[in-house]
mmCIF file of the C-alpha atoms, coordinates in Angstrom:
data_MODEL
# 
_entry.id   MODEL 
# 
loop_
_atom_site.group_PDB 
_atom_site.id 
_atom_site.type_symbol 
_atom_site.label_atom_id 
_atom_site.label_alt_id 
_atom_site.label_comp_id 
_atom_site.label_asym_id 
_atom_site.label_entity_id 
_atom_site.label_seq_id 
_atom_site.pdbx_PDB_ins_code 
_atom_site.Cartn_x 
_atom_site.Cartn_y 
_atom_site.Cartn_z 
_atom_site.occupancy 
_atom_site.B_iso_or_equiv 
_atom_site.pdbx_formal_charge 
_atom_site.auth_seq_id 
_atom_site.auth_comp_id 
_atom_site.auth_asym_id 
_atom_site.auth_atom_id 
_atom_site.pdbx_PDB_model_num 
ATOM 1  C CA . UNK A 1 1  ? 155.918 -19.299 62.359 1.00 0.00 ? 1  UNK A CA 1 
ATOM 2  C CA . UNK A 1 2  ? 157.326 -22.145 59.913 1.00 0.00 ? 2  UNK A CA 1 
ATOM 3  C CA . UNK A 1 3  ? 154.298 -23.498 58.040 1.00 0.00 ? 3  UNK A CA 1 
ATOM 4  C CA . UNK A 1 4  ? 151.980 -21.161 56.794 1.00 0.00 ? 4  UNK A CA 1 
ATOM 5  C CA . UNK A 1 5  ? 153.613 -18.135 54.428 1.00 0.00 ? 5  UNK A CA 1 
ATOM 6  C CA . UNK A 1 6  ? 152.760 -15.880 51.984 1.00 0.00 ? 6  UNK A CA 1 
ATOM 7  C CA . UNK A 1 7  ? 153.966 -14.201 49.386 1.00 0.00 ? 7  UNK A CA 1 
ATOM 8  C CA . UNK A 1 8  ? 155.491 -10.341 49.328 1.00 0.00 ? 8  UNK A CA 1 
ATOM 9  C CA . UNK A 1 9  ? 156.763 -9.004  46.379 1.00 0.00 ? 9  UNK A CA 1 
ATOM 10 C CA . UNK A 1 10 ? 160.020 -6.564  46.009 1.00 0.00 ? 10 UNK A CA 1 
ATOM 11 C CA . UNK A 1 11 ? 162.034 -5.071  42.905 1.00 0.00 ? 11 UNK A CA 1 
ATOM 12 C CA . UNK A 1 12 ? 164.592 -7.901  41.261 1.00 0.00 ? 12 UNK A CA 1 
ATOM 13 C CA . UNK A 1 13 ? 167.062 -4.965  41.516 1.00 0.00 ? 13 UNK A CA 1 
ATOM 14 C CA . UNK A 1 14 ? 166.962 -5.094  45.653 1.00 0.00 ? 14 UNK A CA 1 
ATOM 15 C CA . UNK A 1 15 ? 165.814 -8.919  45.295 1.00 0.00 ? 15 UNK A CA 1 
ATOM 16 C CA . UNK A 1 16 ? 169.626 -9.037  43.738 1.00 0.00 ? 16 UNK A CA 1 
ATOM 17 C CA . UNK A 1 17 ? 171.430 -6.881  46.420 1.00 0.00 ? 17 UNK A CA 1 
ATOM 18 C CA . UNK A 1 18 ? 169.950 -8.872  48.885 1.00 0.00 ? 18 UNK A CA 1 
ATOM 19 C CA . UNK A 1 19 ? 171.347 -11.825 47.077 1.00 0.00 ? 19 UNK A CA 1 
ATOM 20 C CA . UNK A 1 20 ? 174.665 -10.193 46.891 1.00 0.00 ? 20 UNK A CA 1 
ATOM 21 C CA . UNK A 1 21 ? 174.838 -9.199  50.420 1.00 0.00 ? 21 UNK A CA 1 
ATOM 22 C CA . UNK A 1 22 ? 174.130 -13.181 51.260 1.00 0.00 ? 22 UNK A CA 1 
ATOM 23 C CA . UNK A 1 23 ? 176.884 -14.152 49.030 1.00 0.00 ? 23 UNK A CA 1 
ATOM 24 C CA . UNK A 1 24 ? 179.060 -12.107 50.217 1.00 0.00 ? 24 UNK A CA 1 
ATOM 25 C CA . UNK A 1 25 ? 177.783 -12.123 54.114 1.00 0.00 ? 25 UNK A CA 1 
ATOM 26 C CA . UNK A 1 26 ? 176.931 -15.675 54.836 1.00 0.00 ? 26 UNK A CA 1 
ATOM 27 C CA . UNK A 1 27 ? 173.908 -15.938 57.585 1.00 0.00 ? 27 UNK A CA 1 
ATOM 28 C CA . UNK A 1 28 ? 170.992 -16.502 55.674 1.00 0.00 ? 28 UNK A CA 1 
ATOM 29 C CA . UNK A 1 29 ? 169.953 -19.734 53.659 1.00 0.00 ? 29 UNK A CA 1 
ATOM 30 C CA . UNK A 1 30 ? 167.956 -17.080 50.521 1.00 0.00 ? 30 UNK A CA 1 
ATOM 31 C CA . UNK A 1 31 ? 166.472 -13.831 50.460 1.00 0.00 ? 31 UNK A CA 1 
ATOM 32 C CA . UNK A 1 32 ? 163.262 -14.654 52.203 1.00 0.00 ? 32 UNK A CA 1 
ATOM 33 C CA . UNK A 1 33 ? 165.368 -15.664 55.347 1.00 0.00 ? 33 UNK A CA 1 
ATOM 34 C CA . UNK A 1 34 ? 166.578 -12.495 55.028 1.00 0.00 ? 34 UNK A CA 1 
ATOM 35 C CA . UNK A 1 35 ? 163.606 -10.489 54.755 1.00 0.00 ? 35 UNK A CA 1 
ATOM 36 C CA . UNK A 1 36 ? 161.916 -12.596 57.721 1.00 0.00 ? 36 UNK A CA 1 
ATOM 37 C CA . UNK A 1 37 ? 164.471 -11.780 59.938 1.00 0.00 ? 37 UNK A CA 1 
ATOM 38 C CA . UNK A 1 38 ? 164.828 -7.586  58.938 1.00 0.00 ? 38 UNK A CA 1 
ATOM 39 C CA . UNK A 1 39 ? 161.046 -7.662  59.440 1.00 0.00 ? 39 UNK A CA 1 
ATOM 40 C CA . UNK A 1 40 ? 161.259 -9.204  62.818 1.00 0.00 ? 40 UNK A CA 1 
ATOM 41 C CA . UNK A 1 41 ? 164.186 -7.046  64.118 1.00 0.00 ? 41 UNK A CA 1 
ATOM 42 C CA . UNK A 1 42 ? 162.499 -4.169  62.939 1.00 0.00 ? 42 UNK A CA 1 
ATOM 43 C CA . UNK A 1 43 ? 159.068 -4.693  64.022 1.00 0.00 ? 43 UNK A CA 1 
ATOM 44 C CA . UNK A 1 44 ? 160.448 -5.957  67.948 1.00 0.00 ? 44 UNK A CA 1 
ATOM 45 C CA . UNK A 1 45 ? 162.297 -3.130  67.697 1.00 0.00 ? 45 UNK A CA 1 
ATOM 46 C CA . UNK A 1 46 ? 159.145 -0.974  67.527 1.00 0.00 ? 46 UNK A CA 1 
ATOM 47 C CA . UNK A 1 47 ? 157.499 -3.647  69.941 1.00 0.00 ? 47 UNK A CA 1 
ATOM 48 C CA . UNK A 1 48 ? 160.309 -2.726  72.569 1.00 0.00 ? 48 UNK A CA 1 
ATOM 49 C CA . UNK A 1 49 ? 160.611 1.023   72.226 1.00 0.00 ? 49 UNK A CA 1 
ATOM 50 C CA . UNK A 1 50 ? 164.554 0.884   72.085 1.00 0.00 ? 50 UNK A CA 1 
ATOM 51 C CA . UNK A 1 51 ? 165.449 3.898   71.511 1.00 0.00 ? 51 UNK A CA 1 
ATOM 52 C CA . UNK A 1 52 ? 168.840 4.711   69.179 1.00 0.00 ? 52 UNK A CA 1 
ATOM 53 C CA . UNK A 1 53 ? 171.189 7.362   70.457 1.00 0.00 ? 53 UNK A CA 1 
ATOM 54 C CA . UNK A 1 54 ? 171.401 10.359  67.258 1.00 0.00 ? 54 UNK A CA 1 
ATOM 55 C CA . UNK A 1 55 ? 174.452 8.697   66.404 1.00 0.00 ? 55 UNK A CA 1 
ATOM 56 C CA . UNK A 1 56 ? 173.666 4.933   66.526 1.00 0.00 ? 56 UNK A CA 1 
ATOM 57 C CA . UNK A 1 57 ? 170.913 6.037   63.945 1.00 0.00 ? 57 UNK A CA 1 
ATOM 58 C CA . UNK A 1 58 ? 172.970 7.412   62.044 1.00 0.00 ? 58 UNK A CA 1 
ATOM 59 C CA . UNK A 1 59 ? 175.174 4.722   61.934 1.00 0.00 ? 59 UNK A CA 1 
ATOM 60 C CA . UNK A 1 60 ? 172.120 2.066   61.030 1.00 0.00 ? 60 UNK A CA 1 
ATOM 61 C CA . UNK A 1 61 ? 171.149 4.798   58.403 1.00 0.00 ? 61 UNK A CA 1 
ATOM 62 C CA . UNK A 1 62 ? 174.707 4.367   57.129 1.00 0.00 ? 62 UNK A CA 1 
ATOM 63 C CA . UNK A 1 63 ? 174.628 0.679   56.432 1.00 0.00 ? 63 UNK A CA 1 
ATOM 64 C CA . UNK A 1 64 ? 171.243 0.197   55.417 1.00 0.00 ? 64 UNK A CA 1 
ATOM 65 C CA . UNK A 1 65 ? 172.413 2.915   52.267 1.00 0.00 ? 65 UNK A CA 1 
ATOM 66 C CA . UNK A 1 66 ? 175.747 1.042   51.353 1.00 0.00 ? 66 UNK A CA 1 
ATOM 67 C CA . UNK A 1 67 ? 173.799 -2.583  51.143 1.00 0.00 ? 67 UNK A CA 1 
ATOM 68 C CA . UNK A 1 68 ? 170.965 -0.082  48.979 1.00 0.00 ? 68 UNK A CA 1 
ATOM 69 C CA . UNK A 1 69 ? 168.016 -0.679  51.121 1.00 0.00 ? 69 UNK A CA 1 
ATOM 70 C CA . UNK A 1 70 ? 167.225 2.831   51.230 1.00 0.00 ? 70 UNK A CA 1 
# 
């Protein structure tokens, strides 16, 4: 997948939380490393039909609010 990318566009306030959560996180070289990888987890997620338990889902829901991604 290295090699031919385009361009997606996102607020600078969540472009800066992402930033943050690097900073403070580690993991990921910038933002778009980031952002690759969430889109891949979630769309093999969908891709594999795992299913969450009520709980686990809640739990995701959780700490995708605290980092402000939704």
């Amino acid at each position: 997948m290295a090699g031919n990318k385009v361009a997606v566009e996102i607020s600078k306030e969540l472009y800066e939380k992402a930033a943050k959560f690097i900073e403070e996180n580690g993991g990921f070289k910038d933002v778009a490393e980031l952002v690759e990888f969430l889109l891949q987890e979630a769309i093999a997620s969908e891709d594999e039909g795992v299913e969450l338990s009520p709980e686990d889902e809640e739990k995701v829901k959780e700490r995708l609010r605290s980092l402000g991604y939704i």
